[in-house]
FIVO-965722 format. One record per atom (N, C-alpha, C): residue number from 1; atom name; x negated, y negated, z. Coordinates in steps of 0.1 Angstrom, whole numbers, plus 5000, padded with zeros to 4 digits. Layout:
BEGIN
ATOM  nr atom   c1   c2   c3
ATOM NUM   CA    X    Y    Z
...
***
This chain:
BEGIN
ATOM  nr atom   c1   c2   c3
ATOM   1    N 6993 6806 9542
ATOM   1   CA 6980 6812 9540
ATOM   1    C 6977 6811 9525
ATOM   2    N 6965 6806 9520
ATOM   2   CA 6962 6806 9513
ATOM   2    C 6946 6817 9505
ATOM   3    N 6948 6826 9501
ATOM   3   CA 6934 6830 9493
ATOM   3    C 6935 6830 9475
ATOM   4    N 6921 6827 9473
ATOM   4   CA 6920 6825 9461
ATOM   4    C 6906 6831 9458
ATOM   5    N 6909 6839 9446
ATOM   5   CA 6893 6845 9439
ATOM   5    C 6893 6839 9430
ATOM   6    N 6881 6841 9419
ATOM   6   CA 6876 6834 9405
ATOM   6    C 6890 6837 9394
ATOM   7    N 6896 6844 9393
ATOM   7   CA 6905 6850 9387
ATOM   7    C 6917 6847 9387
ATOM   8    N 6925 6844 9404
ATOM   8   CA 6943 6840 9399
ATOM   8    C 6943 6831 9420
ATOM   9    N 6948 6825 9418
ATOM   9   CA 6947 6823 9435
ATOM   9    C 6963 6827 9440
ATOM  10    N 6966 6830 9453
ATOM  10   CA 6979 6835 9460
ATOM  10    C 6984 6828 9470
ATOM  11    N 6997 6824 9468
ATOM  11   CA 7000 6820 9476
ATOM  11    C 7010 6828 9482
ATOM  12    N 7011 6831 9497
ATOM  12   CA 7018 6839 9505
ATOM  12    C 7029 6834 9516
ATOM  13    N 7042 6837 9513
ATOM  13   CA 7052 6829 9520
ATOM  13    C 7061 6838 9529
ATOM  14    N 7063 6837 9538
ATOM  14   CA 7070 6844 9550
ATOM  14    C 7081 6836 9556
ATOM  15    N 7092 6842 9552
ATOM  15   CA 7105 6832 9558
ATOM  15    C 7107 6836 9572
ATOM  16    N 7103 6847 9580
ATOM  16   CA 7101 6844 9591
ATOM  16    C 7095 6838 9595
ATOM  17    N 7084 6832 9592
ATOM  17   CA 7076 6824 9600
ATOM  17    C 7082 6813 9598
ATOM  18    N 7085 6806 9585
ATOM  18   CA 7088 6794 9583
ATOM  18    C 7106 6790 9589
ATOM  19    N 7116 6804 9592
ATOM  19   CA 7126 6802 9596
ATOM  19    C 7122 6793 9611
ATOM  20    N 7116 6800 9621
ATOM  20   CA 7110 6796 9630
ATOM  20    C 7106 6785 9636
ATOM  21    N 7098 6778 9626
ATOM  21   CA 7089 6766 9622
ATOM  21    C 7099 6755 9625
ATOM  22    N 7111 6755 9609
ATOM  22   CA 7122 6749 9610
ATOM  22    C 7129 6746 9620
ATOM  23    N 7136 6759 9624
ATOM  23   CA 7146 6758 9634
ATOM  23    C 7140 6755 9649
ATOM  24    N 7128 6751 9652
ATOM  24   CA 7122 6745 9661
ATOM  24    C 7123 6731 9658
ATOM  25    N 7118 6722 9645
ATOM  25   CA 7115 6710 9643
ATOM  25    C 7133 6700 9646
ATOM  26    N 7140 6712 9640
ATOM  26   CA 7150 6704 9637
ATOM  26    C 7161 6705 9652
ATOM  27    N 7156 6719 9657
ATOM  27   CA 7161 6713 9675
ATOM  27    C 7158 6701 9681
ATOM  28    N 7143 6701 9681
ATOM  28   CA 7131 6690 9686
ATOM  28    C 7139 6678 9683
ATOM  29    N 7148 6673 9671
ATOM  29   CA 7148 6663 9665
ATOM  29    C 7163 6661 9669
ATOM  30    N 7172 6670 9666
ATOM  30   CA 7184 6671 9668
ATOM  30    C 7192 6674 9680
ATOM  31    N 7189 6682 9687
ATOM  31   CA 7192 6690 9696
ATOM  31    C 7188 6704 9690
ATOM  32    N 7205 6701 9690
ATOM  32   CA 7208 6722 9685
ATOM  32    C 7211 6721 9672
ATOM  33    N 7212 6729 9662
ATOM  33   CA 7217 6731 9652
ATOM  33    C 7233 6736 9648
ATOM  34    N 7236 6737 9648
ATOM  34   CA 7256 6744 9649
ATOM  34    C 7265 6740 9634
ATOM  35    N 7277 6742 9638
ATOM  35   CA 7282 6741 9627
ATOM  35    C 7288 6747 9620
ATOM  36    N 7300 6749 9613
ATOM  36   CA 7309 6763 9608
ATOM  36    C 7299 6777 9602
ATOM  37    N 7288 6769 9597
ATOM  37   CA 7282 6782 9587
ATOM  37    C 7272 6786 9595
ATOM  38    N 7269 6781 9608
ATOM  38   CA 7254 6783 9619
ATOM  38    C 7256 6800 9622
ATOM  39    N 7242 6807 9621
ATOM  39   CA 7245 6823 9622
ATOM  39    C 7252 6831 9610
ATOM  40    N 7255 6823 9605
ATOM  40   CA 7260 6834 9590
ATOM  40    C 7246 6835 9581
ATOM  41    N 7245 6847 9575
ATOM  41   CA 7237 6854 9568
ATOM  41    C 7243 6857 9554
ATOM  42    N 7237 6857 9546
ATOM  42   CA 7242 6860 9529
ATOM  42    C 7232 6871 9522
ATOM  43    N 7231 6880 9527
ATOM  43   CA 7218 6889 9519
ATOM  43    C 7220 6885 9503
ATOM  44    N 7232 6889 9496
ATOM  44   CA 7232 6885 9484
ATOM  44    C 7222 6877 9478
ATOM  45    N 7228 6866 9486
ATOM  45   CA 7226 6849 9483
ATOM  45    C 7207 6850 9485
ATOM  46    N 7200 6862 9493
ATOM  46   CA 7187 6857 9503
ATOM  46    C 7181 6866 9486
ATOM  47    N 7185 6875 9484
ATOM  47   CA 7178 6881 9473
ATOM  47    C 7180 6877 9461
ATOM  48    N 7188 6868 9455
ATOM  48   CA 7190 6863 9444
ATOM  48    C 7182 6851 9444
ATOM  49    N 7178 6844 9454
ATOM  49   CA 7170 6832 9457
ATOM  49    C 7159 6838 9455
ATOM  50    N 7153 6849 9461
ATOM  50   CA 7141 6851 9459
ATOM  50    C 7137 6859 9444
ATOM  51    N 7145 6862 9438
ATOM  51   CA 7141 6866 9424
ATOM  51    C 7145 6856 9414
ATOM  52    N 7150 6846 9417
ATOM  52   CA 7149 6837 9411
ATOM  52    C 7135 6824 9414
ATOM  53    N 7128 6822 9422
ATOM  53   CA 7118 6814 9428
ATOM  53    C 7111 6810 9415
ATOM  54    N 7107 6825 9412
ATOM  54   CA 7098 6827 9406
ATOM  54    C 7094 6819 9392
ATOM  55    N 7108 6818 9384
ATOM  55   CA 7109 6813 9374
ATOM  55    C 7122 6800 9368
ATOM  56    N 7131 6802 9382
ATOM  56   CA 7146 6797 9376
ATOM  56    C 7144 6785 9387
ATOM  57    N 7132 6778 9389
ATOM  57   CA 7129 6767 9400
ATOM  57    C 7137 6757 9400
ATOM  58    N 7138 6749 9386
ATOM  58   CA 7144 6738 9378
ATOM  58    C 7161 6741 9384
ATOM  59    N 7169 6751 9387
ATOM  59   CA 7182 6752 9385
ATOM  59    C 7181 6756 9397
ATOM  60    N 7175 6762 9411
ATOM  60   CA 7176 6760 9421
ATOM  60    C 7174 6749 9432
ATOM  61    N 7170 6741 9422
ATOM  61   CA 7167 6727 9430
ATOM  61    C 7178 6718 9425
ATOM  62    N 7182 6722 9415
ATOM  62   CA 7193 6714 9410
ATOM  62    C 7209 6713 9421
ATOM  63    N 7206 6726 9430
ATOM  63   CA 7219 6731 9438
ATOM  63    C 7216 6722 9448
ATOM  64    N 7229 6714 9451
ATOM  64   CA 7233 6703 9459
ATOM  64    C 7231 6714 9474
ATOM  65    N 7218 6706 9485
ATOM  65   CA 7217 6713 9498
ATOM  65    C 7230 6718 9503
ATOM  66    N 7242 6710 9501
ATOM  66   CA 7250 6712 9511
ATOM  66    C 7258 6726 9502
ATOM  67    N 7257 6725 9490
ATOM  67   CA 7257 6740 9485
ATOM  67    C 7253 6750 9488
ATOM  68    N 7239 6750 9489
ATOM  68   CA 7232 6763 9495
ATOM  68    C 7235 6767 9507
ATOM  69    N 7235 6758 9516
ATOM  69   CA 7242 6756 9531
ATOM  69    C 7259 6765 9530
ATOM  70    N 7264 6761 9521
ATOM  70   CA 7275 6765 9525
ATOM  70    C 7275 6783 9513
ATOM  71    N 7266 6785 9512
ATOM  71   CA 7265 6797 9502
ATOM  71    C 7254 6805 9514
ATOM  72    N 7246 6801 9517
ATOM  72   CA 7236 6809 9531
ATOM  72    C 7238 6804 9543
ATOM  73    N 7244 6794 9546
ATOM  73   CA 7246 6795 9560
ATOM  73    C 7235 6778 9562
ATOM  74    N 7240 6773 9574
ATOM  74   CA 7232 6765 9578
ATOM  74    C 7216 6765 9578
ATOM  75    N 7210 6774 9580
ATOM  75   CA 7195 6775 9583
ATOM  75    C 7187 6777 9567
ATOM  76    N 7196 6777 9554
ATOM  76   CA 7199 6782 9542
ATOM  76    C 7189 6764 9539
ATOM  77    N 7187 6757 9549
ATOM  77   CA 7183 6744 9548
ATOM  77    C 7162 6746 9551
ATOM  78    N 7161 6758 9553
ATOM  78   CA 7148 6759 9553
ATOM  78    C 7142 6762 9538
ATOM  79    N 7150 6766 9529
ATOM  79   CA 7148 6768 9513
ATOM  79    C 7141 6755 9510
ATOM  80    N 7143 6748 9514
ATOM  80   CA 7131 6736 9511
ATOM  80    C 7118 6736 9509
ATOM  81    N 7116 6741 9521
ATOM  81   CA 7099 6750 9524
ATOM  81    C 7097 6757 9509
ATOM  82    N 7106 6765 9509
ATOM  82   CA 7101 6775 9498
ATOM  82    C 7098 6766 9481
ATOM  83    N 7105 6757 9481
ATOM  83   CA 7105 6745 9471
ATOM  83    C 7091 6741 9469
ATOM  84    N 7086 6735 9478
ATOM  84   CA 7075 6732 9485
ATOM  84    C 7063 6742 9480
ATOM  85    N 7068 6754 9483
ATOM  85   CA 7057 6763 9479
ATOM  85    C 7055 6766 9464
ATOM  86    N 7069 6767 9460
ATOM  86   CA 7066 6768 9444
ATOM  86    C 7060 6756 9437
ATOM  87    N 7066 6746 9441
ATOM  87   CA 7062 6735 9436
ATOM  87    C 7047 6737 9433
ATOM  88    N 7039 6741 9442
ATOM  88   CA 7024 6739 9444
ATOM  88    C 7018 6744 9433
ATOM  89    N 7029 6753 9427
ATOM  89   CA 7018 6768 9419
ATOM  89    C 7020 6759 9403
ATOM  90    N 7019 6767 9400
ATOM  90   CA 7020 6759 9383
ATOM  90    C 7031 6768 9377
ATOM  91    N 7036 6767 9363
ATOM  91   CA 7048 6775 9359
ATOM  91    C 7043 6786 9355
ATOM  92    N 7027 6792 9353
ATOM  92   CA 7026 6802 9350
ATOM  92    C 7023 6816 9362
ATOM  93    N 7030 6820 9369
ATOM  93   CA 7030 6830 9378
ATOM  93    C 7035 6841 9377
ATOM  94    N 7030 6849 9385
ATOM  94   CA 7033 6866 9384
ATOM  94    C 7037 6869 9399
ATOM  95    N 7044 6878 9397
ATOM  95   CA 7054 6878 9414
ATOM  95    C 7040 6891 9414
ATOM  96    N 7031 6891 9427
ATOM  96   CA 7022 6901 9430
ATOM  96    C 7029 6907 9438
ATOM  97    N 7037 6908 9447
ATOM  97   CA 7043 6917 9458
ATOM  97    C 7055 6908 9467
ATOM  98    N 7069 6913 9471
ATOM  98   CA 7077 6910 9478
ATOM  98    C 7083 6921 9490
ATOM  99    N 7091 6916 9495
ATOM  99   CA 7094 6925 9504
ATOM  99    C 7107 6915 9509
ATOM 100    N 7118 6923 9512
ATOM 100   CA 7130 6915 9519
ATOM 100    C 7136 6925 9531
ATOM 101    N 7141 6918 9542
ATOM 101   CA 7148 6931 9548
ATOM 101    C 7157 6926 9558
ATOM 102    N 7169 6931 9559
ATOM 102   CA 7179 6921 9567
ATOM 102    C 7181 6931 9580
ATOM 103    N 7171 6928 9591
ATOM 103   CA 7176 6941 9602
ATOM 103    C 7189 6935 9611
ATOM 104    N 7194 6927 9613
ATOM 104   CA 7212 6925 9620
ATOM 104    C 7216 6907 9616
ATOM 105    N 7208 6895 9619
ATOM 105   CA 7219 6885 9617
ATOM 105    C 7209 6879 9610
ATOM 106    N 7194 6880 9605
ATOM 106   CA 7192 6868 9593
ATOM 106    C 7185 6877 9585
ATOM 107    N 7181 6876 9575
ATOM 107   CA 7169 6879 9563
ATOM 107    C 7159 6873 9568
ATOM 108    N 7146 6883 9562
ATOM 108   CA 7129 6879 9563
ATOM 108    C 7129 6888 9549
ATOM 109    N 7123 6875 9544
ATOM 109   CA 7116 6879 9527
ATOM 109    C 7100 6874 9529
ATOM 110    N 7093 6880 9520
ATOM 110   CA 7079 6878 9517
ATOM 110    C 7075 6880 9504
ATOM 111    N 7072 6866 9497
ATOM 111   CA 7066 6866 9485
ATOM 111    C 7055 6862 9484
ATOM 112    N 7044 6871 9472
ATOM 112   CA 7037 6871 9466
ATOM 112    C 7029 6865 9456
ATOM 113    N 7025 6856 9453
ATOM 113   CA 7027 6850 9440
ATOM 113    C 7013 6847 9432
ATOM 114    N 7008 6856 9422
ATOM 114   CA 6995 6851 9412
ATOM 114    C 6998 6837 9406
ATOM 115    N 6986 6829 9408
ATOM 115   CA 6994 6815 9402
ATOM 115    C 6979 6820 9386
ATOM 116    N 6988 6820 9376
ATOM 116   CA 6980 6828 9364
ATOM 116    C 6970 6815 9353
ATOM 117    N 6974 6803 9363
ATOM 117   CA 6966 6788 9356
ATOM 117    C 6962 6787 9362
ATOM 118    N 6958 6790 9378
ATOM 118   CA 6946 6787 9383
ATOM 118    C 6931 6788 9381
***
């Protein structure tokens, strides 16, 4: 979702939705998904990723997939999306609002983001 006023525009990211999105395309494509790390969760890993988005992009993208994979788990392969989203903004942003919450086997984060060169 996208809104934007005269002032800063927002872009709004929901890893539930986009877990979803993923883990449909890549059944569709694949079968099933599986694998030693399939179902493992990393809150650590899910909240350090997201406070880093913001600013530390360059050194998150630099982490070899099969790293993050094996540091979050298989579905740790939807961080791409979120790449995707930062990419879009420019380097000057303001985290406007987040939210993380791990209720039993994955994380759902939601970020915020004033893009401040818009």
């Amino acid at each position: 979702m996208f809104t934007s006023s005269c002032e800063t525009s927002r872009l709004i990211v929901s890893t539930s939705c986009f877990l979803a999105c993923t883990m449909s395309e890549l059944e569709r494509r694949s079968g099933k998904i599986s694998g030693a790390r399939f179902g493992m969760a990393n809150e650590e890993w899910d909240r350090e990723f997201l406070r880093r988005i913001e600013s530390d992009m360059e050194a998150l993208v630099a982490i070899p997939q099969e790293e993050i994979m094996r540091i979050g788990g298989t579905e740790a392969s939807e961080l791409a999306i979120w790449f995707a989203m930062r990419g879009a903004l420019s380097e000057k942003v303001r985290r406007h609002y987040d939210f993380y919450t791990f209720p039993q086997i994955t994380g759902c984060g939601v970020v915020v983001f004033d893009d401040l060169a818009a």
